[in-house]
ROBA-49947 format. One record per residue (C-alpha): residue in one letter; x negated, y negated, z. Coordinates in steps of 0.5 Angstrom, whole numbers, always signed. Example, Ala and Ser with C-alpha at 12.3 -4.5 7.8 and 13.67 -1.06 7.14 Angstrom:
BEGIN
+---+-------+-------+-------+
| r |     u |     v |     w |
+---+-------+-------+-------+
| A |   -25 |    +9 |   +16 |
| S |   -27 |    +2 |   +14 |
+---+-------+-------+-------+
END
This chain:
BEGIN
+---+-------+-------+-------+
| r |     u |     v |     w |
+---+-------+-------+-------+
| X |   -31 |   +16 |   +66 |
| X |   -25 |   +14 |   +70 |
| X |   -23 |   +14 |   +76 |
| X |   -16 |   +12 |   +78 |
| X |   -16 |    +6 |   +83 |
| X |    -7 |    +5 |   +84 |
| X |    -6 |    -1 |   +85 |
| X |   -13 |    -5 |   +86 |
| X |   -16 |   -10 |   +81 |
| X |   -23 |   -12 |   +80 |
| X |   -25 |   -17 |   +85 |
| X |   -31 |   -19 |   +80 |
| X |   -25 |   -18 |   +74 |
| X |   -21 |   -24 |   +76 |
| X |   -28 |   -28 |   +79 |
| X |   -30 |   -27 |   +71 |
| X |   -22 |   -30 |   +69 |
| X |   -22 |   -35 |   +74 |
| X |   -29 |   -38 |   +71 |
| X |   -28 |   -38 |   +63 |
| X |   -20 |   -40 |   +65 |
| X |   -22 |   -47 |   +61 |
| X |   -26 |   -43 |   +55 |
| X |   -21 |   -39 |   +54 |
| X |   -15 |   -45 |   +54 |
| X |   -19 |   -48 |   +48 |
| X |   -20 |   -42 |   +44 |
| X |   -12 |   -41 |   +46 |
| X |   -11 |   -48 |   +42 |
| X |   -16 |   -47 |   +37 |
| X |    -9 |   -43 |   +34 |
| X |    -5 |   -49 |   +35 |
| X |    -3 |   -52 |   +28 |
| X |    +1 |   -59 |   +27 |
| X |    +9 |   -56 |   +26 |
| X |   +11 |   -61 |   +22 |
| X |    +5 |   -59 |   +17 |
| X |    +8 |   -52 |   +18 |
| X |   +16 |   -55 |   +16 |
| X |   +14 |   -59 |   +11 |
| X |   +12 |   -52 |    +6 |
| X |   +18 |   -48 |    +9 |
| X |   +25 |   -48 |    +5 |
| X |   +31 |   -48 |   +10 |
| X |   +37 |   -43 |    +7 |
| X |   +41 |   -38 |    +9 |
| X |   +43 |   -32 |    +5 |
| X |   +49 |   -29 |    +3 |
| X |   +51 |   -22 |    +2 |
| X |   +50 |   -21 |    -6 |
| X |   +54 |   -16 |    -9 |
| X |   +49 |   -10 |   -11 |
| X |   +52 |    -4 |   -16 |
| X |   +44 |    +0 |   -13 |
| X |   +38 |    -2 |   -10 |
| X |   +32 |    +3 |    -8 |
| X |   +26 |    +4 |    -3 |
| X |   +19 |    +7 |    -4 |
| X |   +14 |    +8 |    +1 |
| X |    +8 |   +15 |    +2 |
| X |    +5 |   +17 |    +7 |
| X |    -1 |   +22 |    +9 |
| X |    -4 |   +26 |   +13 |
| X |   -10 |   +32 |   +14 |
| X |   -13 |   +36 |   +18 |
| X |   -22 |   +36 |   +17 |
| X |   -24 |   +44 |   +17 |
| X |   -31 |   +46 |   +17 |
| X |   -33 |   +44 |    +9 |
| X |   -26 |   +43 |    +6 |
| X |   -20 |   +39 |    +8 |
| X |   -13 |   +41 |    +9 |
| X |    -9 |   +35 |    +7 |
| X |    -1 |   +33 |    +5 |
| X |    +1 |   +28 |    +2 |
| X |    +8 |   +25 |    +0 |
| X |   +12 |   +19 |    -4 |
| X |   +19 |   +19 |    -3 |
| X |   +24 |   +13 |    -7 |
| X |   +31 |   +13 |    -5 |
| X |   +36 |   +10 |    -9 |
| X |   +42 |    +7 |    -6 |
| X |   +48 |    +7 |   -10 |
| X |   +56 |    +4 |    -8 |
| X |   +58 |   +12 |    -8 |
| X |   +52 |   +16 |    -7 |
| X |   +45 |   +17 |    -4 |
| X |   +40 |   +19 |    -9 |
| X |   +32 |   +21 |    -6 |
| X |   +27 |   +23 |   -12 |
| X |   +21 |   +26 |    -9 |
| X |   +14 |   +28 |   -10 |
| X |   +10 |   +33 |    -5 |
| X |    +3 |   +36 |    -5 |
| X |    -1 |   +40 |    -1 |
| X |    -7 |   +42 |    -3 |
| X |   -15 |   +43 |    -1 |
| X |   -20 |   +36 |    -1 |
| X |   -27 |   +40 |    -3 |
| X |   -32 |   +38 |    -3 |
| X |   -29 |   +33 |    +2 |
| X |   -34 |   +26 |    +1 |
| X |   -30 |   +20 |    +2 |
| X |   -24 |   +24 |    +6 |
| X |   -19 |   +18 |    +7 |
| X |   -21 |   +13 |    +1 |
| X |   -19 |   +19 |    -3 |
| X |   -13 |   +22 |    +0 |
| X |   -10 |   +15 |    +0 |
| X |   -11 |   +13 |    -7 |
| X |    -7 |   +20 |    -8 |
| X |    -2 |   +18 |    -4 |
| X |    -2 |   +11 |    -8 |
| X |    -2 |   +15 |   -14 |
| X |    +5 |   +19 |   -13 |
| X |    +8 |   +13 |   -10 |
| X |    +7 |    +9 |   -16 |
| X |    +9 |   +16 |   -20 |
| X |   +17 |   +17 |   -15 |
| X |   +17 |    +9 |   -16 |
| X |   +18 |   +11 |   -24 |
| X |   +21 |   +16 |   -23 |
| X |   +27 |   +13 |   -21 |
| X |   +27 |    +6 |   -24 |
| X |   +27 |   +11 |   -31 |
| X |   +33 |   +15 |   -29 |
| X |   +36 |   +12 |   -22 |
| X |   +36 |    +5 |   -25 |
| X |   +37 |    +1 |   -18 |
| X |   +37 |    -6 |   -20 |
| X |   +31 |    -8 |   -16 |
| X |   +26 |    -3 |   -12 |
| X |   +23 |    -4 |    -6 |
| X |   +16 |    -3 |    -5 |
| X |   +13 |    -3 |    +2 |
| X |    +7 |    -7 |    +3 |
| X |    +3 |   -12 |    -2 |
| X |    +2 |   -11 |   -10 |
| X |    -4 |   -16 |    -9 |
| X |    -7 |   -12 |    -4 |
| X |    -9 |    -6 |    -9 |
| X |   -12 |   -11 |   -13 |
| X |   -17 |   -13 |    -8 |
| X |   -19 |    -5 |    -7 |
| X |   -25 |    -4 |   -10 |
| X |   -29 |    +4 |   -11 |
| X |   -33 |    +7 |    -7 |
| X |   -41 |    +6 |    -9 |
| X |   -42 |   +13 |   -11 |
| X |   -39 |   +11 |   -18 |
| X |   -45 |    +6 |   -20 |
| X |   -49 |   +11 |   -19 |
| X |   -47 |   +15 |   -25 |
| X |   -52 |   +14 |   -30 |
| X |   -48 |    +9 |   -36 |
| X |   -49 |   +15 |   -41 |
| X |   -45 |   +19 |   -38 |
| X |   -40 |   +15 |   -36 |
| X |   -38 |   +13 |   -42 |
| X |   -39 |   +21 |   -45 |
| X |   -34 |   +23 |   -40 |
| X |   -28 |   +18 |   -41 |
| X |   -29 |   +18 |   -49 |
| X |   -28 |   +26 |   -47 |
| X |   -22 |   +25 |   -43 |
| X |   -19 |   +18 |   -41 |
| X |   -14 |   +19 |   -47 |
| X |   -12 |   +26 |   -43 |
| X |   -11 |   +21 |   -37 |
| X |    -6 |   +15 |   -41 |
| X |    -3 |   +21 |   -44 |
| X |    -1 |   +25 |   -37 |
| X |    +0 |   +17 |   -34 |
| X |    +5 |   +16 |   -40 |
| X |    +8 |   +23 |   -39 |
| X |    +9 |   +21 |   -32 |
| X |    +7 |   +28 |   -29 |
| X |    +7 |   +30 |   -22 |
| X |    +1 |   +32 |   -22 |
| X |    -5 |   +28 |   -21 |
| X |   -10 |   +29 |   -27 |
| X |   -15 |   +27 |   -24 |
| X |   -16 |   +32 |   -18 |
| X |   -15 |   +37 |   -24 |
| X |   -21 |   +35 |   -28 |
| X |   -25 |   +36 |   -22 |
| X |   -25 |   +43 |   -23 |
| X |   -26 |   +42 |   -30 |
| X |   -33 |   +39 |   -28 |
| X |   -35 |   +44 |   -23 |
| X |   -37 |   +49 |   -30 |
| X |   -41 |   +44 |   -33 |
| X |   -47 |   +42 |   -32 |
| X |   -48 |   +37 |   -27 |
| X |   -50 |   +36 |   -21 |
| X |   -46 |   +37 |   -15 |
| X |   -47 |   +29 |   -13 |
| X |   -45 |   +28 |   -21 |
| X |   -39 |   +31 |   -21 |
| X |   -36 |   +28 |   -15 |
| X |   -38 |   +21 |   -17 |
| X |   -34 |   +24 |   -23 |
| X |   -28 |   +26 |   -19 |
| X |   -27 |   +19 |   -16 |
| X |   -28 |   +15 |   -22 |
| X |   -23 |   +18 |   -25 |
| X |   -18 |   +18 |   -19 |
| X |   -20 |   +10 |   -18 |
| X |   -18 |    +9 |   -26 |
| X |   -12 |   +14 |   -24 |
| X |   -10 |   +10 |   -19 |
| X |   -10 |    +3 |   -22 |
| X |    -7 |    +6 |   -29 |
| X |    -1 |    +8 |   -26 |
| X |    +0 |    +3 |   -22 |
| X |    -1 |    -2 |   -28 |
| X |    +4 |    +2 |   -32 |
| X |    +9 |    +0 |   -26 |
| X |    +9 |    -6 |   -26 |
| X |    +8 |    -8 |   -33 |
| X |   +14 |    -4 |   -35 |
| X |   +19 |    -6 |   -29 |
| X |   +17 |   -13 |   -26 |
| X |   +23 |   -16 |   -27 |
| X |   +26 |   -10 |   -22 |
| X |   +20 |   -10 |   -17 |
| X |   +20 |   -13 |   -10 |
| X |   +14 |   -11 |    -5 |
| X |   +16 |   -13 |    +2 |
| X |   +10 |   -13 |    +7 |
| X |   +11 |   -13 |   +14 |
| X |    +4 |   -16 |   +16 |
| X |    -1 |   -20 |   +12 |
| X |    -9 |   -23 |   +14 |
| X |    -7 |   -28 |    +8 |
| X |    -9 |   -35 |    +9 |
| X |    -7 |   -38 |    +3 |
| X |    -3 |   -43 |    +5 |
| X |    -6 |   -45 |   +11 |
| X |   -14 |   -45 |   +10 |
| X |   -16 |   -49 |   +16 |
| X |   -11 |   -45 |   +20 |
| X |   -15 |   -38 |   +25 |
| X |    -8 |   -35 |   +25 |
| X |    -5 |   -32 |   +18 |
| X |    +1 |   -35 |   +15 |
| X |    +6 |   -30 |   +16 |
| X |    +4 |   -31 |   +24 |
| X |    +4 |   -39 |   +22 |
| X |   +11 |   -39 |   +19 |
| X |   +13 |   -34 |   +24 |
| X |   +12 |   -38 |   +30 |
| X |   +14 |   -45 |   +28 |
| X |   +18 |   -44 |   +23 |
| X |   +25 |   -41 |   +26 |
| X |   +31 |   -42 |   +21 |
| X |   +33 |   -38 |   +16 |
| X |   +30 |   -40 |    +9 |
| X |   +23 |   -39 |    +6 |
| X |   +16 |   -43 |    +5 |
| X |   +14 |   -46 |    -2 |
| X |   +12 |   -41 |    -7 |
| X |    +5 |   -40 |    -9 |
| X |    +4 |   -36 |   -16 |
| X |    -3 |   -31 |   -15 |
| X |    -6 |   -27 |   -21 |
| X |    -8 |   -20 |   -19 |
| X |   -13 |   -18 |   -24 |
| X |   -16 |   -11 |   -25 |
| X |   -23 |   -12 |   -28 |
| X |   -28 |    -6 |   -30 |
| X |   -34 |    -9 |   -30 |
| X |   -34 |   -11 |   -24 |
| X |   -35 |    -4 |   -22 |
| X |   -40 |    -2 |   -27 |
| X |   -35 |    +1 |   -33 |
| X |   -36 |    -1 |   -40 |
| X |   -32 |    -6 |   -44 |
| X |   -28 |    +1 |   -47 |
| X |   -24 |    +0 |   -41 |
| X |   -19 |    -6 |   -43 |
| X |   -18 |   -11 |   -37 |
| X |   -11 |   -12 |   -34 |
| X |    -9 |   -19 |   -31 |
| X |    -1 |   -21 |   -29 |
| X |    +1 |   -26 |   -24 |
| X |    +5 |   -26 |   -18 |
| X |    +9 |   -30 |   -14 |
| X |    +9 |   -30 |    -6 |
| X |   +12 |   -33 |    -1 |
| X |   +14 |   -32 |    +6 |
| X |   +22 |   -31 |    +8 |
| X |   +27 |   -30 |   +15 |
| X |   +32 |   -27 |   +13 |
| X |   +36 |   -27 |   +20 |
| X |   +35 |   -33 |   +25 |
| X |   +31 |   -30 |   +31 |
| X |   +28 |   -24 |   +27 |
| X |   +22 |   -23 |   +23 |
| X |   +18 |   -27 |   +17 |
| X |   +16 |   -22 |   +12 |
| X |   +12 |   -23 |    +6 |
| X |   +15 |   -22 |    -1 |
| X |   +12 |   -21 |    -8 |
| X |   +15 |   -22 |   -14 |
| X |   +11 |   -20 |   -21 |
| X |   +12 |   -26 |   -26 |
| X |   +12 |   -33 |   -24 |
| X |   +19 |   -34 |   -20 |
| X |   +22 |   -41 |   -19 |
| X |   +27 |   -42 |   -13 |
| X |   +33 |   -41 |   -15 |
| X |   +31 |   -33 |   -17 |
| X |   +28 |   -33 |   -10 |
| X |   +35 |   -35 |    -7 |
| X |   +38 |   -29 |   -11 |
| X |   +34 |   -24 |    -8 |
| X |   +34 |   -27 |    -1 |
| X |   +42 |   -25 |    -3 |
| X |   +40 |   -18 |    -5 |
| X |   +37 |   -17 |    +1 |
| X |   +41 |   -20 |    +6 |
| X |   +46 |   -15 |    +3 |
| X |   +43 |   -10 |    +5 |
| X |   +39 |   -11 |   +12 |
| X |   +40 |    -9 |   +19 |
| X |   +36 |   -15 |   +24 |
| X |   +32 |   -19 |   +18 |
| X |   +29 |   -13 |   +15 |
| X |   +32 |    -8 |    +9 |
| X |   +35 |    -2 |   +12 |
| X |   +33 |    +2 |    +5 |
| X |   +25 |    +0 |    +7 |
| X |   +27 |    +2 |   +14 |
| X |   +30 |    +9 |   +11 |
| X |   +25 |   +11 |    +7 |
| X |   +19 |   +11 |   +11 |
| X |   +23 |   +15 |   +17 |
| X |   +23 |   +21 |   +12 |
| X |   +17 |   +21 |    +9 |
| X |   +13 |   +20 |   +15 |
| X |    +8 |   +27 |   +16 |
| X |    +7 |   +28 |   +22 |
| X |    +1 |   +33 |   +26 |
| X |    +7 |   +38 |   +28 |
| X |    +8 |   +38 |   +20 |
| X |    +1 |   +39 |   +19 |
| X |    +0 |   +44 |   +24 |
| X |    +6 |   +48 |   +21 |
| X |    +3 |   +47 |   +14 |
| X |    -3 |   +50 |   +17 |
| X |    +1 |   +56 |   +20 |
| X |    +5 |   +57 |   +12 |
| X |    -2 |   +58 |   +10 |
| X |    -5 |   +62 |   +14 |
| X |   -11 |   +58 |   +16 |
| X |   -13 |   +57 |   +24 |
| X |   -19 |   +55 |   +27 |
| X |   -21 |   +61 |   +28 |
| X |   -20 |   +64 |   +21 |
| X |   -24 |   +59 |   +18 |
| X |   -29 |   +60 |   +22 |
| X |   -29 |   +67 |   +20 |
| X |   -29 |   +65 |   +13 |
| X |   -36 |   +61 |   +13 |
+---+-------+-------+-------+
END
């Protein structure tokens, strides 16, 4: 409980913040780092707008409301294409219900990362944008790890059900339907017979291969078109000693336009790392990372690129970007996560569109 004191401080507050002052100075520069350390791995160069026929943006997003047994959720991938004549938008939506509802919000993201890698393509096939920008890290998915619930599924019944249906799967990833294979073959497995705890196991095994095999496909056929943009990084591969991550780091100090020697990075998707059998074939690429200000007294972002990139390939895509940015920062990116946004007023209308309220669920159960 709270109670609303105006204007009036704790006297025993500021006693406290008096007394660890000097605690507090020291943690302060514990933060600190030598600048001319930071200088020496930072590249001064300012971008000139490049000419760019089309370039696109990606992004996703998500939301649910929870329901007594079930979950209502929507998930939403959009990529906008920018042409010289015309603004191209590819889209692709789902509404639907997440029963049962074990591992709610790990499950509806890895949806949303799933139809965000199917747009990406979708667009790349038929908008063919000479690069598209994807908002966050490459890298990060490849750190993720799924749930536990899968190494609980018995080998024998891992390795029944992907000779069973993994072809299905690469068939519907290669297609690239807009569907998500694997939410379907829940429904499948519900008929046989499994215990429930199996079959949800079952379910998320699928969708984390779904997840990774789609993604896979992305960047391996168009790595030299993809740039992954991320606006905050915990990364401190540059500066392992420093507290602060690297971005805060190059953000803080280093504040001329240019960016900082690139770093190449392995991302690496290993099956048996997570329990599954040799039949599930290993993925490893590289990726060159490093950080970049486009507009002096702007922003440092994170930057990936896939393969191994030398400096010159990395001024060309600062000039691609600066073309198209608007305060340091590409407006396509800026654009297309405005109108992909799910808010609670959509998921409130959503509701309403179909017919479901508390106090009907209520009823239902």
């Amino acid at each position: 409980m709270s109670f609303d004191r105006g204007v009036e401080v704790l006297p025993e507050l500021i006693y406290h913040a008096l007394e660890n002052r000097s605690e507090i100075e020291y943690k302060l520069n514990l933060m600190k780092i030598d600048e001319s350390e930071v200088l020496k791995k930072w590249l001064e160069y300012k971008p000139s707008p490049a000419h760019v026929e089309s370039i696109g943006a990606v992004d996703g997003s998500m939301n649910f409301v929870e329901f007594h047994g079930f979950i209502l959720y929507a998930v939403s991938s959009l990529a906008i294409t920018y042409t010289s004549d015309d603004v191209l938008e590819d889209w692709i939506n789902e509404v639907d219900l997440l029963y049962p509802y074990e591992y709610t919000v790990e499950r509806i993201r890895m949806y949303m990362n799933i139809l965000e890698s199917k747009v990406a393509i979708k667009a790349l096939e038929y908008r063919h944008p000479e690069i598209l920008l994807l908002d966050g890290s490459i890298l990060s998915h490849f750190s993720k790890r799924a749930p536990y619930i899968i190494r609980n599924i018995p080998r024998s019944v891992v390795e029944s059900y992907l000779k069973k249906h993994l072809s299905d799967l690469d068939s519907h990833i290669q297609n690239n339907s807009e569907e998500i294979y694997s939410k379907k073959l829940f429904y499948k497995l519900i008929h046989e017979e499994l215990d429930m705890d199996t079959t949800i196991a079952l379910a998320i095994l699928f969708e984390f291969l779904e997840y990774y095999r789609t993604l896979i496909r992305l960047i391996s056929t168009y790595a030299t078109n993809i740039v992954a943009i991320a606006k905050t990084s915990v990364s401190r591969r540059v500066f392992r000693k420093s507290i602060k991550p690297d971005l805060v780091v190059f953000n803080s100090i280093a504040q001329k336009c240019g960016f900082s020697n690139p770093e190449i990075h392995s991302a690496r998707f290993v099956p048996r790392e997570i329990g599954l059998p040799s039949s599930i074939e290993e993925f490893s690429t590289r990726v060159t990372v490093f950080y970049c200000r486009l507009e002096r007294g702007e922003r440092v972002y994170r930057v990936e690129l896939l393969g191994e990139r030398g400096v010159d390939d990395i001024k060309h895509i600062m000039d691609m970007l600066e073309s198209i940015s608007v305060k340091g920062y590409p407006y396509p990116l800026y654009s297309v996560h405005k109108k992909v946004e799910i808010t609670n007023l959509d998921m409130d209308k959503i509701k309403r569109i179909m017919g479901i309220s508390e106090r009907s669920v209520r009823e239902r159960w």
